[in-house]
N, C-alpha and C positions, 0 to 999 in steps of 0.2 A: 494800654492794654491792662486789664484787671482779671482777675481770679475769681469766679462764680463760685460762692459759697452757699451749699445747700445746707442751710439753718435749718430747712424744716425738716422734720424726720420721712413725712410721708412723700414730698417731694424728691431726697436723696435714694428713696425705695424706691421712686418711679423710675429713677435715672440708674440705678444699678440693676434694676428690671428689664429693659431694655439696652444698656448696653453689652450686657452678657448675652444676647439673641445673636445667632449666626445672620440673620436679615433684619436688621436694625430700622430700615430705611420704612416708612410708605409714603404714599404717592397720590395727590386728589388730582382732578381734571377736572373741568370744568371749564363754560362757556364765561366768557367777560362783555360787557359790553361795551366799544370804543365810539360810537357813533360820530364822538363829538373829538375825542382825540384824531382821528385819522386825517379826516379836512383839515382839522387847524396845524398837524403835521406836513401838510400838503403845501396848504396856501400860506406856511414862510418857509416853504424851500428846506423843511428839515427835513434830512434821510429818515424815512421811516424805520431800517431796523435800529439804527444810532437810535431815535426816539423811542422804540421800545427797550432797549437796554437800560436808558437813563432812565426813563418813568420806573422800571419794574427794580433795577438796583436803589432807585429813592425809596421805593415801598417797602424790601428789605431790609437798607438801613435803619429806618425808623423801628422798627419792632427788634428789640433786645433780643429775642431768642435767637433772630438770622445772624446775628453779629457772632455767639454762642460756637466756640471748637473745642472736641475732647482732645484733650492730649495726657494720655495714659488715665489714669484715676483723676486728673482734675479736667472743670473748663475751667474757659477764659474767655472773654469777652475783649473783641478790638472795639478801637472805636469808628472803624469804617470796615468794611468790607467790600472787594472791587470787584466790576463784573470781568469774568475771562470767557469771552462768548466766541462761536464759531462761525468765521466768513470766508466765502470762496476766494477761488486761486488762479492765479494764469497757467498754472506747472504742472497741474491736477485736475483730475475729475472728485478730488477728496477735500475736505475743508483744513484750515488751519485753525489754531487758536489764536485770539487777539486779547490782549488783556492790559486795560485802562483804567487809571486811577482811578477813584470815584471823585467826582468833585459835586457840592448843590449846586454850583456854580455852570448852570445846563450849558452856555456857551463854551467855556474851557472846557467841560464834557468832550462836545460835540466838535470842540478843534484837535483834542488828543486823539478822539477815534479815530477821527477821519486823515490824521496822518498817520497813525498805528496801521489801519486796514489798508491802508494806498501800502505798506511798505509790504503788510503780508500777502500779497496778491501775489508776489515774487519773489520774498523770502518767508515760506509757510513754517509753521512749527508746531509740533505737538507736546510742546513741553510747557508747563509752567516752573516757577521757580521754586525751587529746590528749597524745603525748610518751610515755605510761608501756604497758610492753611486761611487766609485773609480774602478766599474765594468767594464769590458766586460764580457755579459755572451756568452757563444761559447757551442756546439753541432756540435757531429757529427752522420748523420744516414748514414752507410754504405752499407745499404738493397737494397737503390732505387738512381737511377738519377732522383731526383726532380725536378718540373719544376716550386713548389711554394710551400711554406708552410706558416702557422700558427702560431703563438704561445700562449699559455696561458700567461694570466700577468693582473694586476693590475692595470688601467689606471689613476685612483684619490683617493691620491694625487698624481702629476707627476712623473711618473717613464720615467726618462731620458736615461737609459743605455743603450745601442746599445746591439742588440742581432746578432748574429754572427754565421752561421751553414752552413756545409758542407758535401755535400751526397759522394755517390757511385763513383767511377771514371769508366772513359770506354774511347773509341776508338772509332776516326770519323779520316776519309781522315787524318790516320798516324798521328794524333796527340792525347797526352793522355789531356781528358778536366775533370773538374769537377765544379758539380751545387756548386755553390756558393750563402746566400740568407744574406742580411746584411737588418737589420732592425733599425730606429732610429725614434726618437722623433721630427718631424718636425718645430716645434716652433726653435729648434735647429741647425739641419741638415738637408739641401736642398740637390734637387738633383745633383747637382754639386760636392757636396762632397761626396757624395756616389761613384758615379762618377769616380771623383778621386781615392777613395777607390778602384774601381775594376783595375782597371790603371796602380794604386801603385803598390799590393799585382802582378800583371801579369808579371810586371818589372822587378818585384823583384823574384820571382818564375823564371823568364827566366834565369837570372846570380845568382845561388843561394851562388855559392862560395864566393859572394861577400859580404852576409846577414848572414853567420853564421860561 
């Protein structure tokens, strides 16, 4: 982990510009398209929410700003950032959090989930770990194609973490899309890099052979 140094004058004005704002946060949505990622999640057996957790925390990793946490007057940049996403329960009609390391290594991924998620089915939690701000948090509502949403959260002191959530999938003019809604901390994260962010994660969705 290192220390974001805003050398440039106009840059540290944009960051003390927004993080002095009571609503720090905004919020894009927008359609993606998976056409090619969903079959090829299909036809080897990968869990599709597991594979969208890992495509969309790859997409984040890669772009410096998602990595980006205020902490008082300074960031800091980790050098990973992990998803802690929400799956259902045996013990609840309510979800827990599951929160796994990140690895590029999509197999180790996909074997940590899937013994993290087997354990919270029936020991749920709404907690993440105390001190570490090394989040993505991720959601998925598969009810609706959203065209925006909201979130609950805590605005002071600075909560940095990019929030990350993905609806329902459907069909337009023979392509499969889905709502996409990425939320970050603006003192942090312009829209540029959001941006990018939906850019990445499309690219990478289009040649998915090439990501896992």
């Amino acid at each position: 982990m290192k220390t974001v140094d805003f050398s440039n004058p106009h840059r540290k004005k944009h960051f003390d510009f927004f993080r002095e704002m009571n609503h720090p946060h905004f919020n894009i949505t927008a359609n993606v398209e998976i056409s090619r990622l969903l079959p090829f999640l299909k036809d080897n057996k990968f869990p599709i929410n597991i594979g969208m957790v890992y495509l969309l925390a790859r997409t984040a990793n890669e772009i410096p700003e998602f990595r980006w946490r205020i902490r008082g007057d300074k960031v800091v940049e980790h050098p990973l950032v992990h998803p802690s996403f929400t799956v259902s329960t045996d013990v609840a009609d309510v979800f827990s959090f599951c929160s796994v390391d990140f690895s590029y290594d999509s197999s180790m991924f996909f074997d940590k989930a899937s013994t993290i998620m087997e354990n919270m089915k029936t020991n749920p939690s709404l907690e993440d770990e105390i001190g570490r701000d090394d989040f993505l948090f991720m959601s998925t509502f598969p009810w609706v194609s959203f065209t925006s949403i909201q979130h609950a959260m805590h605005y002071h002191p600075s909560d940095s973490v990019p929030r990350i959530i993905w609806g329902k999938f459907f069909e337009q003019d023979g392509k499969t899309l889905m709502p996409l809604s990425v939320q970050a901390h603006h003192a942090i994260v312009d829209g540029r890099h959001i941006g990018q962010f939906f850019q990445d994660f499309e690219a990478m969705a289009s040649a998915p052979s090439d990501f896992f």
